[in-house]
KEKEZA-349137 format. One record per residue (C-alpha): residue in one letter; x, y, z; residue number from 1; chain. Coordinates in nm, 2 decimals. Each point is the difference from the previous one (the first is absolute). Layout:
rec res:A; u:X; v:Y; w:Z; n:NUM; chain:A
...
END
This chain:
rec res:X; u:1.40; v:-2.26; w:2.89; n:1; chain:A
rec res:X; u:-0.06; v:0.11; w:-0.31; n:2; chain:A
rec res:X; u:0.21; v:0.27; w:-0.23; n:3; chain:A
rec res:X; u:-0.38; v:0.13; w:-0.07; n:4; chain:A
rec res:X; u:-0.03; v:0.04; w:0.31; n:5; chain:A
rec res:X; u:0.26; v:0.20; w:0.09; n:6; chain:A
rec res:X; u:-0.04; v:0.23; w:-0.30; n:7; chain:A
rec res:X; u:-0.35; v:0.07; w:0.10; n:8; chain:A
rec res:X; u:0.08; v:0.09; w:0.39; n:9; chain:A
rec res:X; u:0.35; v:0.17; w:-0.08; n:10; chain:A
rec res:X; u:0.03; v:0.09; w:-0.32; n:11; chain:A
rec res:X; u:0.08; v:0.40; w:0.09; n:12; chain:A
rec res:X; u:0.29; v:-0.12; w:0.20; n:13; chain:A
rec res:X; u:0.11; v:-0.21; w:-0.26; n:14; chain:A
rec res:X; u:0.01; v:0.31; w:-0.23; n:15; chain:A
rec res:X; u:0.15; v:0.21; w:0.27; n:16; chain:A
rec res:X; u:-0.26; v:0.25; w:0.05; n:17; chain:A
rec res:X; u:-0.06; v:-0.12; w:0.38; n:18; chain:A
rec res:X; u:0.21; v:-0.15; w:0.28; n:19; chain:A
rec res:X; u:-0.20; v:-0.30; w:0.07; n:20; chain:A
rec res:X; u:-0.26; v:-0.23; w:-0.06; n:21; chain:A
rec res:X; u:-0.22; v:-0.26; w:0.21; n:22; chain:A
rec res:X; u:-0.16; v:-0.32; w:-0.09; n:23; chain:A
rec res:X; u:-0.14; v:-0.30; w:0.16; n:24; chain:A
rec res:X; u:0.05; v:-0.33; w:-0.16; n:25; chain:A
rec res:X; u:-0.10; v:-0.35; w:0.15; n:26; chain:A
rec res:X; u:0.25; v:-0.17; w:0.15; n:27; chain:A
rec res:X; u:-0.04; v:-0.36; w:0.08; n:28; chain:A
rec res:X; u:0.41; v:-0.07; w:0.02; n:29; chain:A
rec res:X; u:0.27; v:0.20; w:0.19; n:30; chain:A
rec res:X; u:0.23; v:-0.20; w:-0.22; n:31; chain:A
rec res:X; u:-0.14; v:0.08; w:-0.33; n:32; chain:A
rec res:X; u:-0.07; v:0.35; w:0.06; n:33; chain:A
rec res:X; u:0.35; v:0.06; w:0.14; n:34; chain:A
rec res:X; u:0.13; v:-0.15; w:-0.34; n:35; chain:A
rec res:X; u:-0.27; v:0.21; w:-0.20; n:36; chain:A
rec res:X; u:0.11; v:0.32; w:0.24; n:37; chain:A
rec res:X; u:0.37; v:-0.10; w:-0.13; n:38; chain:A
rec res:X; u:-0.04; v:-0.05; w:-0.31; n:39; chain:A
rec res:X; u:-0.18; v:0.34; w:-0.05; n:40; chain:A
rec res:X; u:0.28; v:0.21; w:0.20; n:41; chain:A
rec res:X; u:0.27; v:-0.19; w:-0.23; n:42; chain:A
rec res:X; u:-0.23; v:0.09; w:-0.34; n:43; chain:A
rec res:X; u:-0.12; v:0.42; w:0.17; n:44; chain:A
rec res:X; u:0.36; v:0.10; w:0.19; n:45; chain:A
rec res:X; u:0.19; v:0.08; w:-0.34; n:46; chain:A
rec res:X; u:-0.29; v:0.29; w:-0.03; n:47; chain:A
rec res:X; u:0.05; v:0.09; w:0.36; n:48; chain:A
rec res:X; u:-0.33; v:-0.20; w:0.18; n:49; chain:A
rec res:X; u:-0.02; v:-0.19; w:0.27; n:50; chain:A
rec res:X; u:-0.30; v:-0.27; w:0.12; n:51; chain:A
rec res:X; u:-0.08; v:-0.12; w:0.31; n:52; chain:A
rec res:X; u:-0.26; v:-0.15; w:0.25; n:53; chain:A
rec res:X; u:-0.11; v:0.26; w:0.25; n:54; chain:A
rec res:X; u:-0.25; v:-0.21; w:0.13; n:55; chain:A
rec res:X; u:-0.09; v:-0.43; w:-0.04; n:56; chain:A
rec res:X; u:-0.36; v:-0.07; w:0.18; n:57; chain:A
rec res:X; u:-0.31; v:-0.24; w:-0.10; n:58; chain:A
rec res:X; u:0.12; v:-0.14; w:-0.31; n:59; chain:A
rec res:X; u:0.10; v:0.36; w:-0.16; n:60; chain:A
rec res:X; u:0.33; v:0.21; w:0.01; n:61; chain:A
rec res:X; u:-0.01; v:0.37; w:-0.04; n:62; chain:A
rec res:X; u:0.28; v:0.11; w:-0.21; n:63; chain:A
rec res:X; u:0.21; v:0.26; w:-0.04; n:64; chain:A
rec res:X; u:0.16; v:0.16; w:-0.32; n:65; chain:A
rec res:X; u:0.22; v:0.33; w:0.00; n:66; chain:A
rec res:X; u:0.27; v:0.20; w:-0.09; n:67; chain:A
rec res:X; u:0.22; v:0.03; w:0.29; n:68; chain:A
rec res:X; u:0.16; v:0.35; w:-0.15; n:69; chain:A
rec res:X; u:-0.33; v:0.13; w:-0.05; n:70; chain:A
rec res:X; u:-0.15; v:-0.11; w:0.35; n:71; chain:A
rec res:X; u:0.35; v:0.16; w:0.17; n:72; chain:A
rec res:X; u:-0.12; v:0.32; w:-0.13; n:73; chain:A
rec res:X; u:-0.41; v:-0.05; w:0.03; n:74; chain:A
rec res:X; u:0.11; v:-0.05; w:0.36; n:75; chain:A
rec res:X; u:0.26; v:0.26; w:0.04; n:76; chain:A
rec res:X; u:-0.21; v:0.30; w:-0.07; n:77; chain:A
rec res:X; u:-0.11; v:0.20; w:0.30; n:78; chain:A
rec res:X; u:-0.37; v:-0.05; w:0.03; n:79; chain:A
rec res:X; u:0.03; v:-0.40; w:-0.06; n:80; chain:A
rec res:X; u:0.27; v:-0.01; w:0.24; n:81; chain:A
rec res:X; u:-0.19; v:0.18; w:0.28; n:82; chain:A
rec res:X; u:-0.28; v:-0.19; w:-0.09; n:83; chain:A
rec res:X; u:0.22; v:-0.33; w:0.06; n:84; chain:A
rec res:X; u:0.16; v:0.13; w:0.32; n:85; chain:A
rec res:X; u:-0.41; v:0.04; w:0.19; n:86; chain:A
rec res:X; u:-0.01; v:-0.32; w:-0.15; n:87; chain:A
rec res:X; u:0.27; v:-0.20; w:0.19; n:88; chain:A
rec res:X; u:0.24; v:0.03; w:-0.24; n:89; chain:A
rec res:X; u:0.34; v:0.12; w:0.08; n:90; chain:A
rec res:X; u:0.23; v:0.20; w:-0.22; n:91; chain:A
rec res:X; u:0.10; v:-0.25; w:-0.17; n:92; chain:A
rec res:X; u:0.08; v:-0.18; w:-0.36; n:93; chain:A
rec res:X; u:-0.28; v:-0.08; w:-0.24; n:94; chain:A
rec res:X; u:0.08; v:-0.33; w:0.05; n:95; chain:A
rec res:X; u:-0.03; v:-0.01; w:0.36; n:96; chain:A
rec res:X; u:-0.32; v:0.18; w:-0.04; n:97; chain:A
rec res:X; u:-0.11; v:-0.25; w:-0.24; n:98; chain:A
rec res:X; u:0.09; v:-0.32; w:0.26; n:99; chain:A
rec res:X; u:-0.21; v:0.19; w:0.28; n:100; chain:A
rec res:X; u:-0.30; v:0.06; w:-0.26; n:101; chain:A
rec res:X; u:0.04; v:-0.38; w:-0.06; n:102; chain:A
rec res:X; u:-0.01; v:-0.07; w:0.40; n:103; chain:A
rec res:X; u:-0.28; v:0.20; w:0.07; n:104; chain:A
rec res:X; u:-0.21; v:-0.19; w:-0.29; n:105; chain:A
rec res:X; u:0.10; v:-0.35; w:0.16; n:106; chain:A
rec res:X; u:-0.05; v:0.14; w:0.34; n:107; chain:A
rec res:X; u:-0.41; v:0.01; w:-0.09; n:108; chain:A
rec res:X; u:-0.01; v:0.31; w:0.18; n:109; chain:A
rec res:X; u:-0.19; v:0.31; w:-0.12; n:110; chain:A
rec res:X; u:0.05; v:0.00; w:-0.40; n:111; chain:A
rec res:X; u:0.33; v:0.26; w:-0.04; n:112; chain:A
rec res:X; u:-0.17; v:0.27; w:-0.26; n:113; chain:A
rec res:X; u:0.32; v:0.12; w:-0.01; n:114; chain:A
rec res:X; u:0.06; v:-0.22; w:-0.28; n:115; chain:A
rec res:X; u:-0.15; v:0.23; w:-0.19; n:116; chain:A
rec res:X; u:0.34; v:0.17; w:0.04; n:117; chain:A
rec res:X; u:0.16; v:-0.32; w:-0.23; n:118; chain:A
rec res:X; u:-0.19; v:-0.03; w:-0.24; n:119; chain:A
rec res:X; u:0.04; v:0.41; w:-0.12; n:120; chain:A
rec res:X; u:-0.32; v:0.14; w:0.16; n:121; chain:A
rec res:X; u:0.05; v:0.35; w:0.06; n:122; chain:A
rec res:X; u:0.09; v:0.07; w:0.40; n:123; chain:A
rec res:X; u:-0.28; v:0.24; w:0.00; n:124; chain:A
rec res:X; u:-0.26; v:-0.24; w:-0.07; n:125; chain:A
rec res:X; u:0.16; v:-0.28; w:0.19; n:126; chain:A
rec res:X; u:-0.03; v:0.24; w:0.28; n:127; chain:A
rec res:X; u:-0.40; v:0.09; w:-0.12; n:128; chain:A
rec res:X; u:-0.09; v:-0.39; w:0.05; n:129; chain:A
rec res:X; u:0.18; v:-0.08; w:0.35; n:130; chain:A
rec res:X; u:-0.17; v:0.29; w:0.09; n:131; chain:A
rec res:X; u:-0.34; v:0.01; w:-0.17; n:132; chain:A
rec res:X; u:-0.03; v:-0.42; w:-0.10; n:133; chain:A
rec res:X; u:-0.21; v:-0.04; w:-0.28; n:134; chain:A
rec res:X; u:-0.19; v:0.34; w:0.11; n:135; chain:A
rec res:X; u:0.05; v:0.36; w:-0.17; n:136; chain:A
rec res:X; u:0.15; v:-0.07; w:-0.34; n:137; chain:A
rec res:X; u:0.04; v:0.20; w:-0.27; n:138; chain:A
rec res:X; u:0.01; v:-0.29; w:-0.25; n:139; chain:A
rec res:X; u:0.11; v:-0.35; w:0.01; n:140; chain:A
rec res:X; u:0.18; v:-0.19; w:-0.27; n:141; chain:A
rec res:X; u:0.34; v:-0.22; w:0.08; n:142; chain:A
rec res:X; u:-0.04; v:0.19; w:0.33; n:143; chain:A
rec res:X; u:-0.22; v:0.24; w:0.17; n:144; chain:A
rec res:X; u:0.09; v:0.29; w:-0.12; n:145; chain:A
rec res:X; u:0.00; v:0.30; w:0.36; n:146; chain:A
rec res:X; u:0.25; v:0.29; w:-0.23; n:147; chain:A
rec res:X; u:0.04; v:0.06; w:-0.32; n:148; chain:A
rec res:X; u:-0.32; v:-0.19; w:-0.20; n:149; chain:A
rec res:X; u:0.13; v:0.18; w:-0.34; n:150; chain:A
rec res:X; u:0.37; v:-0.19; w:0.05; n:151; chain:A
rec res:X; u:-0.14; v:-0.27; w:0.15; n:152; chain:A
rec res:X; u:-0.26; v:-0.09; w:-0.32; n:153; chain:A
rec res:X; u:0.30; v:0.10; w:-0.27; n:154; chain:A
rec res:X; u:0.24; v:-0.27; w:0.22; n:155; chain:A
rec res:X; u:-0.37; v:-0.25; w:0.01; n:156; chain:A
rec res:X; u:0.00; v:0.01; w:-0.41; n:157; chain:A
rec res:X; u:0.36; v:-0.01; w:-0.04; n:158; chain:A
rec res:X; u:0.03; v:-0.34; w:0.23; n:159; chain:A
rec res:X; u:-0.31; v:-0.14; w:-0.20; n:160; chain:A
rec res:X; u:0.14; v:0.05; w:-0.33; n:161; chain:A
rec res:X; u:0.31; v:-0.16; w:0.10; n:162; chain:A
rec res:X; u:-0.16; v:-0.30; w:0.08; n:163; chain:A
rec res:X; u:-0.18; v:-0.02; w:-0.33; n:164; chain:A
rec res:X; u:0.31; v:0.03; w:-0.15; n:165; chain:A
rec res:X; u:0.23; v:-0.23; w:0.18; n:166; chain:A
rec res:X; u:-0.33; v:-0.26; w:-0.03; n:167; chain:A
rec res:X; u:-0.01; v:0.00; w:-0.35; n:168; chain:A
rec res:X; u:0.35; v:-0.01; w:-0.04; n:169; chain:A
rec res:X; u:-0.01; v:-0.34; w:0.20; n:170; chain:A
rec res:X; u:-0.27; v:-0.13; w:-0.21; n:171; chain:A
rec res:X; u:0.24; v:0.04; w:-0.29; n:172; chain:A
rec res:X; u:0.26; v:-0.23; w:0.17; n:173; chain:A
rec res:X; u:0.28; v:0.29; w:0.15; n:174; chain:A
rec res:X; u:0.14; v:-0.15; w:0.28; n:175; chain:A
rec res:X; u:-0.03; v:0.15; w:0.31; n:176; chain:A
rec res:X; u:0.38; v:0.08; w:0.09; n:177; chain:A
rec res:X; u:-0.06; v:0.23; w:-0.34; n:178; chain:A
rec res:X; u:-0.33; v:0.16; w:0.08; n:179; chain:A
rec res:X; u:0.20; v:0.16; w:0.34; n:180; chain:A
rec res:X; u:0.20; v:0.26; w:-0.11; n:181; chain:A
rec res:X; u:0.37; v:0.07; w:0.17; n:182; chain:A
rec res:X; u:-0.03; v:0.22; w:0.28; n:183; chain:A
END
């Protein structure tokens, strides 16, 4: 997988401003995308990230980049947590909530929208899509957008900027251990 790649699927959670990110990459080796997944986590922990497969099916693995601080607290607040508790989670760690999110995906069963939820989607709207699907939105964007369309938009231009940034930072050689910023 490549460092472009990355930056252009997570690069708000590299800069902090969300918990996590999601990107699919092909994956034709468990070996070499073990290693890959190692040598990221060794390059990303100083800064306080983590990577990891949530889900390996068909020649492509679904990957996982976060902030384990910042998802504890995404996941702590009362609306997410309530919204994780209808869901079949317990009261429990991120982590834990992040290894049943990653069971559910390989289970094939419904697709969890809760992982909305991980990736810093507000509860609210989370809420809006289980309930409404793809139906009823006030805007769409990184997400569909159920609440707050003004907040929503502002957080929409601030995640796209990002990625320009962080992208043309890449093109200019930074590595990516010094694009993510300590967190």
């Amino acid at each position: 997988m490549s460092d472009q790649l990355i930056v252009h699927h997570c690069a708000p959670t590299l800069a902090g401003l969300k918990a996590g990110s999601l990107f699919s990459c092909p994956c034709r080796d468990a070996g070499q995308l073990t290693g890959e997944l190692r040598r990221l986590n060794r390059a990303l922990a100083p800064k306080g990230l983590r990577v990891l497969p949530l889900q390996t099916e068909k020649g492509r693995a679904l990957i996982y980049l976060y902030r384990p601080r910042a998802l504890e607290r995404e996941l702590a607040g009362g609306e997410a947590r309530a919204l994780l508790k209808e869901r079949g989670y317990g009261a429990e760690a991120a982590c834990r909530c992040l290894a049943r999110l990653a069971r559910k995906l390989r289970a094939g069963e419904a697709f969890p929208h809760e992982i909305g939820l991980f990736l810093s989607y507000p509860p609210r709207d989370v809420r809006g899509f289980i309930c409404n699907g793809a139906c009823r939105h006030k805007c769409a964007g990184c997400w569909k957008v159920y609440g707050n369309e003004a907040a929503a938009l502002r957080t929409f231009e601030v995640w796209r900027r990002c990625t320009r940034i962080l992208e043309a930072r890449l093109a200019q050689g930074y590595p990516l251990e010094k694009l993510a910023v300590a967190g």
